[in-house]
C-alpha positions in Angstrom: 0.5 -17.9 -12.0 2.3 -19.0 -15.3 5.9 -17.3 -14.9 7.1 -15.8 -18.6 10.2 -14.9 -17.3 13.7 -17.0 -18.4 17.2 -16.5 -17.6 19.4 -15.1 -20.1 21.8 -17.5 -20.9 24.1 -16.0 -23.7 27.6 -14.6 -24.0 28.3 -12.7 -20.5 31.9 -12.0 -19.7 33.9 -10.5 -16.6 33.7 -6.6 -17.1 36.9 -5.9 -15.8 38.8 -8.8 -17.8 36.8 -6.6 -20.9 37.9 -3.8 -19.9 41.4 -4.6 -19.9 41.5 -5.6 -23.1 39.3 -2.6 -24.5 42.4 0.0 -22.9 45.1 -2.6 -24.4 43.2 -2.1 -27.9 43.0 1.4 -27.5 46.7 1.7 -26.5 47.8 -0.4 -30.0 45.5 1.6 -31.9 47.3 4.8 -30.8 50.6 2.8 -31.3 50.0 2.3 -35.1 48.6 5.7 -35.5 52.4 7.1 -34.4 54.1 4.2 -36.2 52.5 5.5 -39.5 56.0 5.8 -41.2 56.7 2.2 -40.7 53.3 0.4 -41.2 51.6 3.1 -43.8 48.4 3.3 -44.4 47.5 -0.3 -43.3 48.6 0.8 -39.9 46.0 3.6 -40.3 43.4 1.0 -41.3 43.8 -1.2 -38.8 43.8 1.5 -36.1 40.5 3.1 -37.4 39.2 -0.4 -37.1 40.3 -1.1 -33.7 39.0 2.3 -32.6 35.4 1.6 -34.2 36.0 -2.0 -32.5 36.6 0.0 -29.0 33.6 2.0 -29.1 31.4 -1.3 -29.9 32.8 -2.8 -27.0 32.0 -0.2 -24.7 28.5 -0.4 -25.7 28.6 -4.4 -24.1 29.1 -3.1 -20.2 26.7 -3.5 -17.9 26.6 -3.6 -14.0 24.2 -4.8 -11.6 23.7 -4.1 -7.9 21.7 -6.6 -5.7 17.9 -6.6 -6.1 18.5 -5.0 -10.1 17.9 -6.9 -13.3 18.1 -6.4 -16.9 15.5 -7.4 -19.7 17.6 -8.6 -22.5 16.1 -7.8 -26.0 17.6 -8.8 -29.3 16.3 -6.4 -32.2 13.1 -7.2 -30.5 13.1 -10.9 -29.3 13.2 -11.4 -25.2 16.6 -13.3 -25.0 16.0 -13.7 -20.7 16.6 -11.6 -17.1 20.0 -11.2 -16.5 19.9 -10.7 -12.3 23.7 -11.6 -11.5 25.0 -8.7 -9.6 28.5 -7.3 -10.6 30.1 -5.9 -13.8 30.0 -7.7 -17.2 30.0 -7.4 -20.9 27.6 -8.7 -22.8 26.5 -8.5 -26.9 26.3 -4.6 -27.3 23.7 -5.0 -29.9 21.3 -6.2 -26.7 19.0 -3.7 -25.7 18.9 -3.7 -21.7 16.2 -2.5 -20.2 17.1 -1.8 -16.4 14.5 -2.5 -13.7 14.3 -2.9 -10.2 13.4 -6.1 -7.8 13.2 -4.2 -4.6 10.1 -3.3 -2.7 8.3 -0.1 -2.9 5.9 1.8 -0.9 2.6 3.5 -1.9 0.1 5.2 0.0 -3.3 5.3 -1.6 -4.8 8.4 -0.9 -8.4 8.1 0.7 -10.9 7.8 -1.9 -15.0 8.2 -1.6 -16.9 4.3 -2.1 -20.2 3.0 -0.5 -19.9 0.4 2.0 -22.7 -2.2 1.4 -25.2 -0.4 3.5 -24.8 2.7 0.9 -23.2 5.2 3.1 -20.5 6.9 1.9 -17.1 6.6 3.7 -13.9 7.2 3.1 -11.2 4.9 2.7 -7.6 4.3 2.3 -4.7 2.1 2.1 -0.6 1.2 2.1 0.9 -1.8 0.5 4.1 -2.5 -0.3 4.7 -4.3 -3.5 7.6 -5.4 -6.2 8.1 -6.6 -9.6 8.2 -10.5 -10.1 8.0 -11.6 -13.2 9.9 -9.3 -15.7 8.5 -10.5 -18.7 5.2 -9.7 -17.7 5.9 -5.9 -16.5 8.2 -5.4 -19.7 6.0 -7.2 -22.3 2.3 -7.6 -20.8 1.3 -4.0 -20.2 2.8 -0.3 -22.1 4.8 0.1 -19.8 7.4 1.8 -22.1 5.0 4.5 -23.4 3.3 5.1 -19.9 7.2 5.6 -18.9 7.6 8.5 -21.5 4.0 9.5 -21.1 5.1 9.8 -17.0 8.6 12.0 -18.3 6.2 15.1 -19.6 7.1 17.0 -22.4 10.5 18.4 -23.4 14.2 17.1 -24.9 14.5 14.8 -22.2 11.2 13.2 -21.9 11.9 10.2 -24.1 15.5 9.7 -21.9 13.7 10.3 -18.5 10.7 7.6 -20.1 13.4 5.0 -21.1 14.9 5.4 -17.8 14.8 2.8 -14.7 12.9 5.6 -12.5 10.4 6.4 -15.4 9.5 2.4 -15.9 9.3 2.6 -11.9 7.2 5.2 -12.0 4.5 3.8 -14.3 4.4 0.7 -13.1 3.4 2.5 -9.7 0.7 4.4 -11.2 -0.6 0.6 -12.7 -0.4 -0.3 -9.3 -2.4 2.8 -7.5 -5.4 2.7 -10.7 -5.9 -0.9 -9.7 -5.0 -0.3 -6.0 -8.2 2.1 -6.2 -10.9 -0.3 -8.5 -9.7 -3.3 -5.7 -10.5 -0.9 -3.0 -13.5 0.0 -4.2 -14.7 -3.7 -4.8 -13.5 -4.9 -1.1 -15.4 -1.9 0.5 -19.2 -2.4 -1.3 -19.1 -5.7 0.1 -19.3 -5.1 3.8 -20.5 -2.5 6.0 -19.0 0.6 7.7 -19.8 -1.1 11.4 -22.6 -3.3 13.0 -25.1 0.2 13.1 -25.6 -1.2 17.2 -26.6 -4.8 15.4 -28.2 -3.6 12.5 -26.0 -5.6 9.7 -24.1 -8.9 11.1 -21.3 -10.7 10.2 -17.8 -9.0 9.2 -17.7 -5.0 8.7 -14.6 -3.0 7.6 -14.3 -1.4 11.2 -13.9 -5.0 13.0 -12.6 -7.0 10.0 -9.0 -6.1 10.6 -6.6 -8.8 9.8 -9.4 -11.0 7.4 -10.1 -7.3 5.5 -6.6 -6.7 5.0 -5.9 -10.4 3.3 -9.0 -10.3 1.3 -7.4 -6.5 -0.1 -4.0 -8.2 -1.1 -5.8 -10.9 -2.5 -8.0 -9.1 -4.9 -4.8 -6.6 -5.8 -2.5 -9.7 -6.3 -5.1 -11.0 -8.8 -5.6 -7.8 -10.8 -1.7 -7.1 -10.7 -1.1 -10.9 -12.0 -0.8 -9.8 -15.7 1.7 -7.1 -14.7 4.3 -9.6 -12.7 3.6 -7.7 -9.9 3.1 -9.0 -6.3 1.9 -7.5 -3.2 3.8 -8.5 -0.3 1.4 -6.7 2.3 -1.6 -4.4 2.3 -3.8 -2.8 5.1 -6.2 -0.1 5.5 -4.8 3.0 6.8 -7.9 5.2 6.7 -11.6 4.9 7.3 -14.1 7.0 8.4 -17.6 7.9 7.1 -17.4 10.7 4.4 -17.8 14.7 5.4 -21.4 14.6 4.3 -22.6 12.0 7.1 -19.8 12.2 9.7 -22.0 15.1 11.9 -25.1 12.7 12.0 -23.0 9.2 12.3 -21.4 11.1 15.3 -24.8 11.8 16.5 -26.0 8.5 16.3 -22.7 7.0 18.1 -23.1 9.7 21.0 -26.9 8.6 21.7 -25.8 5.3 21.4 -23.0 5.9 24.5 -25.6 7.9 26.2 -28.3 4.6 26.0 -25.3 2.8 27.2 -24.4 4.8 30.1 -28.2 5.3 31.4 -28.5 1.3 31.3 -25.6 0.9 33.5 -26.7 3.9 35.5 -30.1 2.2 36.2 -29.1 -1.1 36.6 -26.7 0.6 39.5 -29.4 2.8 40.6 -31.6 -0.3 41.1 -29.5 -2.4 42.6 -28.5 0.3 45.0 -32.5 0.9 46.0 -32.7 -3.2 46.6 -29.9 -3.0 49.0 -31.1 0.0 50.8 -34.6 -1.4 51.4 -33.4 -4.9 52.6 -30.8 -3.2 55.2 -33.6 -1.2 56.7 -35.9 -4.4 56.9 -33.3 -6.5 58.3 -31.8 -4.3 60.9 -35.7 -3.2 61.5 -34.8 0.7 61.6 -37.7 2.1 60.4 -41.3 0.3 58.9 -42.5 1.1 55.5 -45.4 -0.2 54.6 -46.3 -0.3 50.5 -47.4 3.2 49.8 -44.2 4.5 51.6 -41.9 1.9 49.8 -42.9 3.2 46.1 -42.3 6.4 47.4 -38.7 5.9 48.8 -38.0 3.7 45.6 -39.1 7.1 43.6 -37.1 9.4 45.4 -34.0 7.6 45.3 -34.3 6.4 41.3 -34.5 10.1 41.1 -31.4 11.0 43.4 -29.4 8.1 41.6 -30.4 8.7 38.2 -30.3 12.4 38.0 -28.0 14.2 35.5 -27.2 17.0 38.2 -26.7 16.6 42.4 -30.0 16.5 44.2 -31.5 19.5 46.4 -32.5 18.3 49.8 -34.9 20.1 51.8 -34.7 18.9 55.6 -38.2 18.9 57.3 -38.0 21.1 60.8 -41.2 20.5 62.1 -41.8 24.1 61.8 -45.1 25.4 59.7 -45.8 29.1 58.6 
């Protein structure tokens, strides 16, 4: 990625030094103002100009904390990122447009897509991200009118818009619009789950890991012409959409029940095997063919039976 953003490199003083100087102007200014009987009206003069050369000066502060920066525009040509953290003065004429290096959170609310299959599911995700390239998020997109656009409508919109929150604020909703599109194009390419081997290879429910790099991936590369990078992203939601979660659950319990009577059987018959070669090896009773199939019946039905067998014990007895 081709990084726009230069450091500014033009007149940047200690802002306490400044300071000191601006109260010592301010205190001679008021000095020739009382001393107006000896100096006349050049005293005046010159205090009227060292007041107006105050004020200019105050306009020249600036202070950083760590993780800030400031987009240095002079009557409309980028002049560099100041990042240097303290307090300075610098040209007043500069227009500084504060913005923030740290990382933020957003949580994508789940949205409705079709997985590759066509069902509908829904899906969500969190990433963290952060501004990189400062050029780029100043100069690349509008983020200065979605910033005012953000603030609503009233006498302190446009203040709210120019603000570091309000630039913040639409570069996070850049960031969720594309967040959703890159969602969207990650889903349709795989499928909800394996359907019990009906689609092979990756799916969204066993990607994990390999899902979640191919997401930040495809965000880093639509956030590119933004200066904006994704440190991390991963799916927070998923599940098939309202419409076709009662017959998806269906399908899953019939599937667990097909499971369970396979292992049920596969124990039933081993069980049956076992109890026909203890009773021919420890010769307790012969069974000849007929009667074999018909012990092998009744205990397949015993074994396998969803409730507890009945017996009925043979007394000898008849009516």
């Amino acid at each position: 990625m081709n990084n726009k953003e230069s450091d500014f490199e033009g007149l940047s003083l200690n802002g306490f030094l400044m300071l000191f100087f601006n109260l010592l102007l301010i205190a001679a200014c008021v000095v020739l103002f009382f001393l107006y009987d000896t100096t006349g009206d050049i005293g005046i003069i010159a205090g009227i100009v060292g007041i107006i050369v105050s004020l200019f000066i105050f306009g020249g502060f600036i202070q950083l904390e760590p993780n800030q920066a400031r987009a240095m525009v002079f009557f409309g040509k980028y002049k560099g990122t100041f990042k240097r953290t303290g307090f300075f003065w610098v040209n007043p004429f500069l227009d500084k447009k504060k913005l923030s290096l740290r990382a933020r959170n957003l949580d994508v609310q789940p949205i409705k897509v079709n997985d590759k299959t066509g069902n509908p599911i829904m899906i969500g995700l969190v990433l963290v991200w952060r501004l990189k390239d400062t050029y780029k998020a100043m100069f690349e997109i509008d983020s200065q009118t979605l910033a005012e656009a953000s603030a609503g409508v009233g006498p302190n919109a446009t203040a709210v818009g120019r603000s570091v929150a309000g630039r913040m604020n639409a570069f996070e909703n850049f960031v969720k619009i594309q967040s959703d599109a890159a969602l969207r194009q990650v889903a349709g390419q795989y499928a909800y789950d394996d359907n019990e081997g009906e689609a092979t290879g990756l799916t969204l429910r066993s990607g994990g890991e390999e899902i979640n790099n191919q997401l930040e991936q495809k965000l880093n590369e639509r956030l590119m012409m933004a200066g904006i990078e994704i440190v991390e992203a991963r799916l927070n939601y998923l599940a098939y959409a309202p419409e076709i979660a009662a017959v998806m659950l269906r399908r899953q319990q019939a599937s667990a029940i097909i499971s369970a009577r396979e292992k049920i059987v596969e124990g039933a018959v081993s069980m049956v095997k076992m109890a026909l070669n203890k009773l021919s090896e420890e010769k307790i009773v012969e069974l000849d063919e007929e009667k074999k199939a018909a012990m092998v019946s009744n205990l397949l039905v015993v074994l396998c039976a969803d409730e507890a067998a009945q017996p009925m014990v043979n007394t000898g007895m008849s009516q």
